[in-house]
KOLBA-17850 format. One record per atom (N, C-alpha, C): residue number from 1; residue in one letter; atom name; x, y, z. Coordinates in pm, whole numbers, plus 50000, padded with zeros to 5 digits. Layout:
R/k/r/a/u/v/w
R/NUM/a/CA/X/Y/Z $
...
% end
This chain:
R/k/r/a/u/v/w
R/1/x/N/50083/49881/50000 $
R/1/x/CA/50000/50000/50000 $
R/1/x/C/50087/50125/50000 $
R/2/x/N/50174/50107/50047 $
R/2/x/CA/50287/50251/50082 $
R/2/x/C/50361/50302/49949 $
R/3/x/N/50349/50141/49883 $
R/3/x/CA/50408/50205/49698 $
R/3/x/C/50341/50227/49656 $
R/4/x/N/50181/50212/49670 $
R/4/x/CA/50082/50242/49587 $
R/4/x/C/50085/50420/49585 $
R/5/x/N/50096/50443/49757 $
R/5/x/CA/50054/50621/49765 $
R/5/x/C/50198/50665/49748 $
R/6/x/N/50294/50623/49729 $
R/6/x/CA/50425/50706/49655 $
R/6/x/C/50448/50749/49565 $
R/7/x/N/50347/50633/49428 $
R/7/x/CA/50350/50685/49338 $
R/7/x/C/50250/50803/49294 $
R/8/x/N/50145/50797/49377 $
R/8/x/CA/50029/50852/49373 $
R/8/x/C/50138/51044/49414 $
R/9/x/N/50164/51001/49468 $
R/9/x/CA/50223/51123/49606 $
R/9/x/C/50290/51206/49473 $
R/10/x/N/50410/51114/49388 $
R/10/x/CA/50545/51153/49326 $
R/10/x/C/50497/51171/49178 $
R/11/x/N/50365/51127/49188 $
R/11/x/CA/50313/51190/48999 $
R/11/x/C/50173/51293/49016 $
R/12/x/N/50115/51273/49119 $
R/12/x/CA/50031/51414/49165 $
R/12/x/C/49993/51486/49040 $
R/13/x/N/50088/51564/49039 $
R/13/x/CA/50081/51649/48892 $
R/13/x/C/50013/51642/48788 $
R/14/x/N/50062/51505/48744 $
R/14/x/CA/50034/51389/48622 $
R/14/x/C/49879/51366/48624 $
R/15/x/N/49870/51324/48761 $
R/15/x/CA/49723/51290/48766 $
R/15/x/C/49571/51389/48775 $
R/16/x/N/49671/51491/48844 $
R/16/x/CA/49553/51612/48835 $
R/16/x/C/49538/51623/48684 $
R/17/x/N/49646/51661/48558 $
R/17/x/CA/49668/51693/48445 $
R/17/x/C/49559/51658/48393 $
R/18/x/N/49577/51514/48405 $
R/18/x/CA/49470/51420/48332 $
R/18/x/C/49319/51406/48337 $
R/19/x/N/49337/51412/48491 $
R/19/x/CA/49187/51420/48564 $
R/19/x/C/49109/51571/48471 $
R/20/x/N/49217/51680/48476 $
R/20/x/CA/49145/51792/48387 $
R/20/x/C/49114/51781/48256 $
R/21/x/N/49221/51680/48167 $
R/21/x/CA/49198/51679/48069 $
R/21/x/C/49021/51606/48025 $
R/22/x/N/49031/51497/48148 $
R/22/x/CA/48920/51429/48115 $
R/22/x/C/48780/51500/48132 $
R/23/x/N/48789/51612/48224 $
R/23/x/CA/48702/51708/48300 $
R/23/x/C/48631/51780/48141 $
R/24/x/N/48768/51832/48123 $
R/24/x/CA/48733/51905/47988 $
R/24/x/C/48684/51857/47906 $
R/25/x/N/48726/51734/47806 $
R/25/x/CA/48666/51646/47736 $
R/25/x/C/48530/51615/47705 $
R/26/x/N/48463/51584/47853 $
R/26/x/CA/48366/51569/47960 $
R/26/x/C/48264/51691/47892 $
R/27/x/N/48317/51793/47929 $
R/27/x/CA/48227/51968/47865 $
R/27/x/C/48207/51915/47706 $
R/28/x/N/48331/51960/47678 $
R/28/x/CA/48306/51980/47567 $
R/28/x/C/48214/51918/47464 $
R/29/x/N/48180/51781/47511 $
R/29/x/CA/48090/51674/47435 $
R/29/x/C/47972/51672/47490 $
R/30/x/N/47964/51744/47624 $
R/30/x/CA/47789/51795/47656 $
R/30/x/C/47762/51922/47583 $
R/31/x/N/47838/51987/47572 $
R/31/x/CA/47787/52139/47548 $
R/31/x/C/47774/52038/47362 $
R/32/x/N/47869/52029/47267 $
R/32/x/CA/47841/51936/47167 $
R/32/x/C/47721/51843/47139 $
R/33/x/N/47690/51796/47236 $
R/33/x/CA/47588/51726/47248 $
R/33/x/C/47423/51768/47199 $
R/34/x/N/47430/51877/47331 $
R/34/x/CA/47342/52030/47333 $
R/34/x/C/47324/52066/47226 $
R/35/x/N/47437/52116/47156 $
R/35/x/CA/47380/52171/47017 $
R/35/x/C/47310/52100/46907 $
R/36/x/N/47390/51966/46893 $
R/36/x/CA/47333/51875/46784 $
R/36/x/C/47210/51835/46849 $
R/37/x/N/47170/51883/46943 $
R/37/x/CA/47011/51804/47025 $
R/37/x/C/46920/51887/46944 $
R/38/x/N/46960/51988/46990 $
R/38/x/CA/46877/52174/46953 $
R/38/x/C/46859/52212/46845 $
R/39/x/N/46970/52190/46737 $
R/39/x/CA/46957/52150/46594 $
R/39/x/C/46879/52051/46543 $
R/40/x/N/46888/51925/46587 $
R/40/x/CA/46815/51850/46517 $
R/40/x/C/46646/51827/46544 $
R/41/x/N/46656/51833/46655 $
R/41/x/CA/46501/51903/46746 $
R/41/x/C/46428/52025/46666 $
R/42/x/N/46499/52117/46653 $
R/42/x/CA/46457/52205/46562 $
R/42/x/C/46447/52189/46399 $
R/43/x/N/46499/52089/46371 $
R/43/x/CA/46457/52013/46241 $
R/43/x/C/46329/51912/46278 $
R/44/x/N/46303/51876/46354 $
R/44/x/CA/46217/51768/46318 $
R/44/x/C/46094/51874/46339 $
R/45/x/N/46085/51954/46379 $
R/45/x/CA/45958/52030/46418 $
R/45/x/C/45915/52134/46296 $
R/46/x/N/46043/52187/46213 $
R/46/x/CA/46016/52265/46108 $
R/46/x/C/45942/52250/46022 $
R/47/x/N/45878/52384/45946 $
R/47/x/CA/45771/52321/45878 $
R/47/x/C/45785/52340/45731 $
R/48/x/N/45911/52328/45712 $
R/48/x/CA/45970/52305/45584 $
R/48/x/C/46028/52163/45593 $
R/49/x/N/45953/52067/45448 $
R/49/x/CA/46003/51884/45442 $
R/49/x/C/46102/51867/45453 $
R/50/x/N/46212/51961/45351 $
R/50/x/CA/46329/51906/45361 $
R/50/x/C/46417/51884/45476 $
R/51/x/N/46390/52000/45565 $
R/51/x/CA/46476/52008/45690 $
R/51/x/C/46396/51868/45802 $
R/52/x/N/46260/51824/45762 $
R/52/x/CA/46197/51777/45899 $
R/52/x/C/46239/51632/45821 $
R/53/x/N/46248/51568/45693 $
R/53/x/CA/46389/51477/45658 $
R/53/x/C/46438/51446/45710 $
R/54/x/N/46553/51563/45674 $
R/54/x/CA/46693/51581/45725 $
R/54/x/C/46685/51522/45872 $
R/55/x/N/46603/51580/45941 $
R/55/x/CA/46598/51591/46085 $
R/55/x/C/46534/51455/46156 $
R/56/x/N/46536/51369/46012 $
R/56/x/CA/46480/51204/46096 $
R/56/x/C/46334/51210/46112 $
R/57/x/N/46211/51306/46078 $
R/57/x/CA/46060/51290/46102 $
R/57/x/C/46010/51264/45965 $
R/58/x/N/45995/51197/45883 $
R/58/x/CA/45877/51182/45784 $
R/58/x/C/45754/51188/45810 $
R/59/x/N/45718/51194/45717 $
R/59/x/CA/45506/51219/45757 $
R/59/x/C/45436/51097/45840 $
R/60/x/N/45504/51004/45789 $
R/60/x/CA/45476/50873/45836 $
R/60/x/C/45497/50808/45964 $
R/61/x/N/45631/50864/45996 $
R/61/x/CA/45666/50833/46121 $
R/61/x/C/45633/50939/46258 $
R/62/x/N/45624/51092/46179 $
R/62/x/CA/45615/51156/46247 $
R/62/x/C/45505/51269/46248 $
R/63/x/N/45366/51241/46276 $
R/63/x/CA/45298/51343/46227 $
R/63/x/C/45239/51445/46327 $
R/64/x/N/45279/51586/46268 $
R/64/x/CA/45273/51683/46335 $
R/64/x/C/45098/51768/46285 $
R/65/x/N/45050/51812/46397 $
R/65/x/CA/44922/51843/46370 $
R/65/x/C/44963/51997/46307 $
R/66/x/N/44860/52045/46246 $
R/66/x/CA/44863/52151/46168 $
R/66/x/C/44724/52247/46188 $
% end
């Protein structure tokens, strides 16, 4: 156990580094996420075909009252 927290102790640094990198990563693919949600959400609802397509709703699968 005592080599386990030495190394822990003697790379510290290393590990915070990483821990941030992963932190960040982490954001960046929610906030990413978010947008392609909001975008494509906003395609399936549009009331132009091509975009509600695009956006995965056909008439068939997806019918929106009017």
């Amino acid at each position: 156990m005592g080599e386990f927290l030495s190394v822990l102790t003697e790379n510290g640094g290393l590990f915070a580094s990483f821990f941030w990198t992963g932190i960040r990563l982490f954001a960046v693919g929610a906030v990413g996420a978010l947008v392609l949600g909001i975008v494509l959400a906003s395609m399936r609802v549009s009331p132009v075909p091509a975009l509600r397509t695009v956006g995965g709703c056909t008439s068939a699968r997806c019918a929106t009252p009017r």
